[in-house]
C-alpha positions as CSV (number, residue, x, y, z in Angstrom):
1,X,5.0,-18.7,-22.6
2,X,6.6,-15.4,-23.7
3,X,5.3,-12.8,-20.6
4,X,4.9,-14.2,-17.3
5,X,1.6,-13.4,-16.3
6,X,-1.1,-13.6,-13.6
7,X,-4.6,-14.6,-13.7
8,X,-6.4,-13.4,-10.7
9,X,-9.6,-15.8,-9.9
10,X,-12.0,-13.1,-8.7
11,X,-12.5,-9.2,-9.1
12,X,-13.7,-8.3,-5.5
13,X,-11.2,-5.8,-3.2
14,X,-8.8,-8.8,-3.0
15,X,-8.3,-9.2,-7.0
16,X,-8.7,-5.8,-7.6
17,X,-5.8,-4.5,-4.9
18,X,-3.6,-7.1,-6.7
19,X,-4.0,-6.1,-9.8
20,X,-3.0,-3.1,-8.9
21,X,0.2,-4.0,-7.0
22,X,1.0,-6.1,-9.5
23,X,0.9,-3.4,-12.2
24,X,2.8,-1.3,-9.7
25,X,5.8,-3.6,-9.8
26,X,5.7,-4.5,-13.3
27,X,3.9,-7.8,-13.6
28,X,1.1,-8.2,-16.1
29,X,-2.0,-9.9,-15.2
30,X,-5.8,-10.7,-16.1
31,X,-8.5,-10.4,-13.4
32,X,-11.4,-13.3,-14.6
33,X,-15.0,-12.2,-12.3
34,X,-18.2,-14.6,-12.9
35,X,-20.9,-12.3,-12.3
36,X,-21.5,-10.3,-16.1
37,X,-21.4,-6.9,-14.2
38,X,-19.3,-5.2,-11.0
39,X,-22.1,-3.5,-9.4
40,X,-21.5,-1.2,-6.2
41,X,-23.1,-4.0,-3.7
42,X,-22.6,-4.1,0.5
43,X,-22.7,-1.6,3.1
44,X,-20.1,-0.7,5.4
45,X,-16.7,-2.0,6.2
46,X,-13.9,-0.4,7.9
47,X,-10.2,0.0,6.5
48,X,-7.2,0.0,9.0
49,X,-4.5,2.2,9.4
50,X,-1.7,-0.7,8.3
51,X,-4.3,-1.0,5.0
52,X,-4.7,2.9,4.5
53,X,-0.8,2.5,3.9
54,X,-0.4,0.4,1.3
55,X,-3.6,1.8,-0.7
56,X,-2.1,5.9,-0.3
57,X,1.4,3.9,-2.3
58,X,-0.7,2.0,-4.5
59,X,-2.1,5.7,-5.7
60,X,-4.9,5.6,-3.4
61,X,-5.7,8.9,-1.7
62,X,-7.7,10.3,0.9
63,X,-9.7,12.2,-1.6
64,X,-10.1,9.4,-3.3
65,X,-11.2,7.5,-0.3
66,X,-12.9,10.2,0.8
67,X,-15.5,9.7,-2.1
68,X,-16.8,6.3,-0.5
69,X,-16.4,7.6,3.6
70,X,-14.5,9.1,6.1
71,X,-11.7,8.9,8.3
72,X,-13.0,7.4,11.8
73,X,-12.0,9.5,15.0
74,X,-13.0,7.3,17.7
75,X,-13.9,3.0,18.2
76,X,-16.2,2.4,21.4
77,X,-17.8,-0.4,23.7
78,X,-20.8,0.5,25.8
79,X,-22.7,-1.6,27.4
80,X,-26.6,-2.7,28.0
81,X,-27.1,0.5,30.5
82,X,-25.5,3.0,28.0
83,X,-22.1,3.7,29.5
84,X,-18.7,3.0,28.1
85,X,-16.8,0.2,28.8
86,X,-13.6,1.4,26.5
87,X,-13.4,3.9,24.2
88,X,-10.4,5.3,22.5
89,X,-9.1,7.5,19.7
90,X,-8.5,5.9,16.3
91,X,-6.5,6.5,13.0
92,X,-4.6,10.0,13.0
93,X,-6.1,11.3,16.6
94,X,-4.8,8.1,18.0
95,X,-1.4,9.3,16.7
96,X,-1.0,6.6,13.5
97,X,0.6,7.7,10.7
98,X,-2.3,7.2,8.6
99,X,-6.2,7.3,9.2
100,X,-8.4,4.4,9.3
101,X,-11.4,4.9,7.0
102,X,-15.0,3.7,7.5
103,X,-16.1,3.4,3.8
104,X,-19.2,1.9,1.7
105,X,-17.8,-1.4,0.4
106,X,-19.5,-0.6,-2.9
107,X,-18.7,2.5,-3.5
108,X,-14.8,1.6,-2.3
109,X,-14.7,-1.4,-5.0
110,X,-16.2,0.8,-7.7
111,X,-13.5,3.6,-6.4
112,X,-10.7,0.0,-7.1
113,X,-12.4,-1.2,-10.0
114,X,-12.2,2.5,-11.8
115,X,-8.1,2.8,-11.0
116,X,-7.8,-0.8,-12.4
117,X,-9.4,-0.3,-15.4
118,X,-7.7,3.3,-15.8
119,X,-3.8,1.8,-15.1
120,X,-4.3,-1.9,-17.1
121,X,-6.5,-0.8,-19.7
122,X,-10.4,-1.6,-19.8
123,X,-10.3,-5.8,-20.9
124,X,-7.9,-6.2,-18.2
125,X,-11.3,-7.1,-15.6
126,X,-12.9,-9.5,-17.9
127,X,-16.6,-10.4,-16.5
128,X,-18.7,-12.9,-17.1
129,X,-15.6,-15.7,-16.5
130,X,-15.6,-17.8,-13.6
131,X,-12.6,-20.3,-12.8
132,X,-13.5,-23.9,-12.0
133,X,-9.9,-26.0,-11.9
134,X,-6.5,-25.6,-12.5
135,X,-3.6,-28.2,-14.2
136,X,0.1,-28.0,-13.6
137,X,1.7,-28.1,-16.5
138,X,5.4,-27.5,-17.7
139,X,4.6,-24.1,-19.4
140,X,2.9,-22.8,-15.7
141,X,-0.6,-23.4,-14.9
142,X,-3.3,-24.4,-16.7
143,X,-6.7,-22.9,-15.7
144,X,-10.3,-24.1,-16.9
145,X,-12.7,-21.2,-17.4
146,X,-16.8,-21.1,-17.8
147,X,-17.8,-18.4,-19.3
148,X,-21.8,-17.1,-18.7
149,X,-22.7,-18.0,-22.1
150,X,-22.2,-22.1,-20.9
151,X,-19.1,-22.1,-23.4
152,X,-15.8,-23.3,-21.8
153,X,-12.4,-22.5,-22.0
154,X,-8.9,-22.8,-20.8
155,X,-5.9,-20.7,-20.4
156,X,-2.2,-20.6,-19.5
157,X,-0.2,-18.4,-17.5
158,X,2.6,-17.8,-14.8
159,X,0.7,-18.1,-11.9
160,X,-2.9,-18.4,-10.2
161,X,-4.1,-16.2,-7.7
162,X,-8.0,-17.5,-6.2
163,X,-9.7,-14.7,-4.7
164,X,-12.5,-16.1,-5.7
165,X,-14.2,-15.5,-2.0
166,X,-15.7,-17.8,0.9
167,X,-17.3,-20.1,-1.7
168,X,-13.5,-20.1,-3.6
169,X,-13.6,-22.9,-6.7
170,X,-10.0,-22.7,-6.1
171,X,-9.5,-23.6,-2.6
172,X,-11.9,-26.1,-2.9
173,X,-9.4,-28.2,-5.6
174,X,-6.4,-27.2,-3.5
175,X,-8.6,-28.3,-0.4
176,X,-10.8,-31.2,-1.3
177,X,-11.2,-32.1,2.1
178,X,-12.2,-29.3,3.8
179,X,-14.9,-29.0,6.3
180,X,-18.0,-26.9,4.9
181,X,-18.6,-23.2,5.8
182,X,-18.5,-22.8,9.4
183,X,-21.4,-21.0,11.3
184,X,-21.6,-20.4,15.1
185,X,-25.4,-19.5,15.3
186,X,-25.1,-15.5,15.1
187,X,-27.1,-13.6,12.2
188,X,-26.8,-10.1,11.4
189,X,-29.3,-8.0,10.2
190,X,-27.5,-5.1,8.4
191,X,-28.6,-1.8,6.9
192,X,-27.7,2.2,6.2
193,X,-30.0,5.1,7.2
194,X,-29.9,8.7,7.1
195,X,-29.5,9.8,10.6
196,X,-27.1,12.4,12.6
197,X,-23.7,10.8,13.7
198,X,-23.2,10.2,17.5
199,X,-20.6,10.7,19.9
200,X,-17.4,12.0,18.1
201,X,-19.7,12.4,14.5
202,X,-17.4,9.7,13.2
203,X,-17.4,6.9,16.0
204,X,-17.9,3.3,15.9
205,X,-19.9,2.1,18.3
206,X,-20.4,-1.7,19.8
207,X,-23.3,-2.0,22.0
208,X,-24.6,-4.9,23.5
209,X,-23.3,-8.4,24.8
210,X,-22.6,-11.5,23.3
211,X,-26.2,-12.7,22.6
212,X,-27.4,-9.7,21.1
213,X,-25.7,-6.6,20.1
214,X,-25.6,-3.3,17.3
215,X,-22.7,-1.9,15.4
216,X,-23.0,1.9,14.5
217,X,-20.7,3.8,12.5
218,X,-21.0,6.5,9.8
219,X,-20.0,5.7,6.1
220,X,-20.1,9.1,4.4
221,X,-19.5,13.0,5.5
222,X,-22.3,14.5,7.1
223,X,-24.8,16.9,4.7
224,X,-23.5,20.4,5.5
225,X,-27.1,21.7,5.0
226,X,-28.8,18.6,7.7
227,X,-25.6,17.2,9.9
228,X,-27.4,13.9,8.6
229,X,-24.5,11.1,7.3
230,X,-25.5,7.5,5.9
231,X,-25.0,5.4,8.9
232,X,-24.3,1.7,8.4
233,X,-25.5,-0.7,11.3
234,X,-25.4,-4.7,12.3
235,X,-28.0,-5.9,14.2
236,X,-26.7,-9.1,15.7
237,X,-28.4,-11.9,17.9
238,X,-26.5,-15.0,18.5
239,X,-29.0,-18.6,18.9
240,X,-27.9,-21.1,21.6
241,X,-28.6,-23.5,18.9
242,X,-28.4,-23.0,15.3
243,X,-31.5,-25.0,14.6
244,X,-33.3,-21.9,16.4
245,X,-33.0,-19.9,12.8
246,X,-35.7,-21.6,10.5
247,X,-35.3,-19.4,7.7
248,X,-33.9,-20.2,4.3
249,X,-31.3,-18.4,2.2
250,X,-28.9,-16.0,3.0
251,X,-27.6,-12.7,2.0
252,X,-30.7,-11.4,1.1
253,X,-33.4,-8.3,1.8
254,X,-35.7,-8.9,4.5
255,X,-38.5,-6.4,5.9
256,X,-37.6,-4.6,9.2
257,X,-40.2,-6.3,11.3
258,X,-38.3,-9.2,10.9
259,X,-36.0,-8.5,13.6
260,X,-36.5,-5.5,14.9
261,X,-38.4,-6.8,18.3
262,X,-34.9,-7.9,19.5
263,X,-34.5,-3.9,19.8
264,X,-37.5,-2.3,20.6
265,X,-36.2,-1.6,24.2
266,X,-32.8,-0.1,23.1
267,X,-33.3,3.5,24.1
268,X,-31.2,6.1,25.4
269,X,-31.2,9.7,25.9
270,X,-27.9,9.7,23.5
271,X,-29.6,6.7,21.1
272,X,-32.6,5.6,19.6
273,X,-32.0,2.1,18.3
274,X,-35.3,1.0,16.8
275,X,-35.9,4.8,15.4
276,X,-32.5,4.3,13.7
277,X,-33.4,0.6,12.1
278,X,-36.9,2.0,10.7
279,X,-34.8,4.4,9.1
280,X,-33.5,2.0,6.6
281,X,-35.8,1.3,3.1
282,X,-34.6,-2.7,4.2
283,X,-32.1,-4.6,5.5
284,X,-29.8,-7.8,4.2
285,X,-29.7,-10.8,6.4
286,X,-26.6,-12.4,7.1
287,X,-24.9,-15.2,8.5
288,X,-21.6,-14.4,10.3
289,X,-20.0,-17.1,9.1
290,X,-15.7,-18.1,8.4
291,X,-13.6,-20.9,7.2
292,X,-11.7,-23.3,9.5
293,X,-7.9,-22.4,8.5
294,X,-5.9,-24.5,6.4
295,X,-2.2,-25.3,6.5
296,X,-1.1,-24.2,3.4
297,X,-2.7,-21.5,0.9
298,X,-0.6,-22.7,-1.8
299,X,-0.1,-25.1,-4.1
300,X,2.8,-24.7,-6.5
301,X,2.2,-22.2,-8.4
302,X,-1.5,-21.5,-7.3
303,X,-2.1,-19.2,-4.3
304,X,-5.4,-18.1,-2.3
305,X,-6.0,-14.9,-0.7
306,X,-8.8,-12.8,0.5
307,X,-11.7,-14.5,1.9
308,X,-10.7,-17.5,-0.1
309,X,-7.7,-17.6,2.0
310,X,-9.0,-16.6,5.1
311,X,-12.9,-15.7,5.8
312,X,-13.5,-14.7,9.0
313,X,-16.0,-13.1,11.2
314,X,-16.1,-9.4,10.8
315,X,-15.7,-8.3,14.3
316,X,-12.4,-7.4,13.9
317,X,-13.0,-4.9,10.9
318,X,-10.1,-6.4,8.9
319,X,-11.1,-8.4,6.5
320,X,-10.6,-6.1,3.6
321,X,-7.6,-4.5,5.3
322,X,-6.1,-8.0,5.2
323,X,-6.9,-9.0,2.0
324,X,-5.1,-5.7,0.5
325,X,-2.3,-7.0,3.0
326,X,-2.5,-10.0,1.3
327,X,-2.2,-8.4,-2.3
328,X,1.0,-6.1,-0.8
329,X,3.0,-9.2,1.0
330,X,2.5,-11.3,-2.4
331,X,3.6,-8.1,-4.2
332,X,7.2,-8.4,-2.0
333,X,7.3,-11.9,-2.6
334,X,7.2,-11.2,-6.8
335,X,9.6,-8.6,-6.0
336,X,12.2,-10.7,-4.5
337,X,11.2,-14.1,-6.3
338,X,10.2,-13.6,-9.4
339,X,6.9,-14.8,-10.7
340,X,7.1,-18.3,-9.8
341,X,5.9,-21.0,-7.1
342,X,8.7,-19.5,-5.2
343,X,7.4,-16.2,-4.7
344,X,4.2,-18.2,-3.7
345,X,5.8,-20.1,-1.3
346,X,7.6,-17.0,0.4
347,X,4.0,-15.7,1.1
348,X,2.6,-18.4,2.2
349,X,5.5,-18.6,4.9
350,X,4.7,-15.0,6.0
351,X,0.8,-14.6,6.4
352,X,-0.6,-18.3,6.6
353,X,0.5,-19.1,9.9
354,X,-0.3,-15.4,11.7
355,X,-3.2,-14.9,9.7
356,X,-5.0,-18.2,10.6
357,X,-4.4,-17.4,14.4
358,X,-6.6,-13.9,13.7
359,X,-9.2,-16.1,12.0
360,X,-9.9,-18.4,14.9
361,X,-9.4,-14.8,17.5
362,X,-12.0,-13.4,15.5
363,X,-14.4,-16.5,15.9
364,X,-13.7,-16.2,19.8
365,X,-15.7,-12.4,19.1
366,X,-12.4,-10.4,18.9
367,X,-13.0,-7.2,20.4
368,X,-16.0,-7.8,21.1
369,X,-14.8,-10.0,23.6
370,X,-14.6,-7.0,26.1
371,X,-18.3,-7.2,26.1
372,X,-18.7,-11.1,26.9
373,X,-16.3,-10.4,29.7
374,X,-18.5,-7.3,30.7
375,X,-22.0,-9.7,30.1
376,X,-19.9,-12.5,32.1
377,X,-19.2,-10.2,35.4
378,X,-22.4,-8.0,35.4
379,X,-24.7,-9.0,33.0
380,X,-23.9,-5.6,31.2
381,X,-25.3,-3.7,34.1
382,X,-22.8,-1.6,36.4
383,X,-22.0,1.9,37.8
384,X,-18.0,1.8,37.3
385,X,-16.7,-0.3,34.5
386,X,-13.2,0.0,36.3
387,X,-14.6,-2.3,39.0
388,X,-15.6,-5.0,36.3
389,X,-13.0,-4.5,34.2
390,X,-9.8,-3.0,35.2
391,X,-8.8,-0.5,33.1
392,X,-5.1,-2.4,32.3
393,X,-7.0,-5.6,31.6
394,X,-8.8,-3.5,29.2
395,X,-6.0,-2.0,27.4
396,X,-4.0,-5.4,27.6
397,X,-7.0,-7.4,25.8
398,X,-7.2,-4.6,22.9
399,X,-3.1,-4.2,22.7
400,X,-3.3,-8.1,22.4
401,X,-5.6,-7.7,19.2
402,X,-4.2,-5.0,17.4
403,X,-1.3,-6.9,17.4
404,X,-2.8,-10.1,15.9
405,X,-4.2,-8.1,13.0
406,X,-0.8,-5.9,12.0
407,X,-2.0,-2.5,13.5
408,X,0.0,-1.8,16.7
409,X,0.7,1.8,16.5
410,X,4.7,1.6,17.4
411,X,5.2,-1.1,15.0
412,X,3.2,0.1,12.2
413,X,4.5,3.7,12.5
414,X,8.1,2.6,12.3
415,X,7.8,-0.1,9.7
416,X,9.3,0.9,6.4
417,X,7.2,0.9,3.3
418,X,6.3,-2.8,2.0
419,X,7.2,-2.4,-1.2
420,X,9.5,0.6,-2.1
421,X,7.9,3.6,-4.7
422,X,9.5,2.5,-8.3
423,X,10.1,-1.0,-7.5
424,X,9.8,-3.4,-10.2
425,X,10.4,-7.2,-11.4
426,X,13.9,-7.7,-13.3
């Protein structure tokens, strides 16, 4: 080969960040998507403070962010009788250095997908190409490509990157063996309606217990002329055994009535739960659903990352802030490697390990976990949370998970940039 290059397997946020690191630091690469076209798809998903960072130096802004959602003041528990069980400021009011943002995946991917295409050139996203194996060879890596017309090809380059998702092609080749996608019997029910924000006007809210529970946050500025926002919610219930859910399929639109008898009681002077899930056209049901980590997420000179790497249950709110970690930490490993299996075993060595840790955390509810231990002492039901839950075993169990996921305030704040502006590859 004459230019080292990278093809990325997959143009979600995963693929997408890279591609733009990677043209950050000099590297040239070729994002390959199967679906024919990138459309805005999802609802909402929040973006960390340690995430925020690394998109404002990737040419990110808050304008630009501010397009797709809004910076979140404030992240809440409240149990079955309405009342708090923690609350605290987030992002800039919480004194970070940068906010965290509570965005439309959609629109956010279509914000990524528009700065690729603008940087690389238009052909650099090439659509309609999915990658199904991989060859070492002596020139690099050899990668087999179906393309939506049934024709096949293959290509060389440098390096593979699978971000390729849950169902990765990739990973399953590096991982043969691996057990099949791993579901603990909780389905979510998830939706956006037009409604006025609560509590801070940009709070995420967690309301429930363990069996059952709703996610509330706004994912766009409120209408000057209404105070009405798009609010995105998860409507949860976990099945004491999995066979309990009959339906078929997943990730699909389902009518309200569906589920919404699970809510028709959640009612509170300060919240209308069922009002707020009839204010949705429909809703998209999904399993919450992750990967059992693997040892490795490389293989010479083929690395995962994203969900392909690491699926896991979305009650931290980081998987897309850890797959644009991913893209950064890979970044720094090109930087001081070069683009070879090297580099690819550097980052392996820094996020596999840590990262896998977060993934089973997250399957043990994350910070949700507050409310199991709430549902565990009371049921849900008390009149002072501090004689439940102490508030220092409160503060220790969410310290505990910022730290898994990268966002500790002190350490974030004080961390110099990952990869310095004008950096590039020799």
């Amino acid at each position: 080969m004459t230019e080292a290059r990278v093809l990325i397997a997959g143009g979600g946020i995963a693929g997408l960040a890279l591609a733009l690191t990677l043209h950050q630091i000099g590297v040239p690469c070729t994002v390959l998507e199967s679906v024919r076209e990138l459309k805005p798809l999802g609802v909402g998903i929040n973006l960390q403070p340690n995430a925020v960072r690394e998109l404002y130096d990737m040419g990110i802004s808050a304008e630009d962010l501010d397009t797709c959602g809004l910076p979140a003041r404030e992240w809440a528990l409240v149990g079955l009788n309405g009342k708090d069980i923690y609350a605290e400021p987030r992002g800039l009011l919480a004194g970070y250095n940068w906010p965290q943002y509570a965005v439309h995946r959609g629109r956010f991917h279509m914000l990524l997908l528009a700065r690729v295409r603008e940087r690389l050139g238009e052909g650099v996203v090439r659509t309609g190409c999915r990658i199904t194996g991989y060859q070492h060879v002596d020139e690099g890596i050899e990668v087999d490509i179906e393309h939506v017309d049934g024709t096949h090809s293959r290509e060389i380059a440098s390096l593979l990157i699978g971000a390729d998702g849950i169902g990765s092609a990739v990973r399953a080749q590096m991982h043969p063996g691996q057990p099949p996608v791993h579901w603990g019997g909780a389905v979510m029910w998830r939706g956006t309606s037009r409604a006025k924000p609560i509590r801070t006007g940009s709070s995420f809210v967690g309301l429930g217990t363990h069996k059952q529970r709703m996610v509330i946050y706004p994912i766009s500025h409120p209408d000057p002329a209404t105070g009405e926002a798009d609010i995105n919610w998860i409507a949860e219930v976990t099945y004491d055994d999995p066979g309990e859910w009959k339906e078929a399929g997943w990730f699909r639109p389902v009518p309200i009535s569906d589920f919404i008898h699970h809510f028709e009681d959640w009612k509170w002077h300060w919240l209308d739960v069922p009002a707020l899930i009839r204010g949705s056209d429909t809703a998209f049901v999904n399993p919450m659903i992750d990967r059992d980590p693997v040892e490795t997420w490389v293989d010479g000179r083929v690395a995962l990352m994203g969900d392909a790497a690491h699926a896991m249950y979305p009650t931290g709110s980081n998987g897309a802030s850890q797959a644009i970690i991913d893209a950064r930490a890979l970044g720094v490993a090109v930087l001081e490697n070069g683009v070879s299996a090297a580099a690819l075993k550097a980052y392996d060595a820094a996020l596999c390990g840590p990262v896998s840790q977060l993934i089973l955390r997250n399957r043990g509810a994350g910070p949700f976990g507050l409310l199991n231990m709430v549902d565990e002492r009371c049921g849900g039901h008390f009149d002072d949370i501090d004689n439940v839950v102490p508030p220092n075993e409160r503060a220790e169990f969410m310290a505990g998970y910022k730290a898994a996921a990268g966002f500790a305030i002190e350490k974030l704040n004080n961390a110099p940039g990952t990869i310095a502006q004008g950096a590039r590859v020799g």
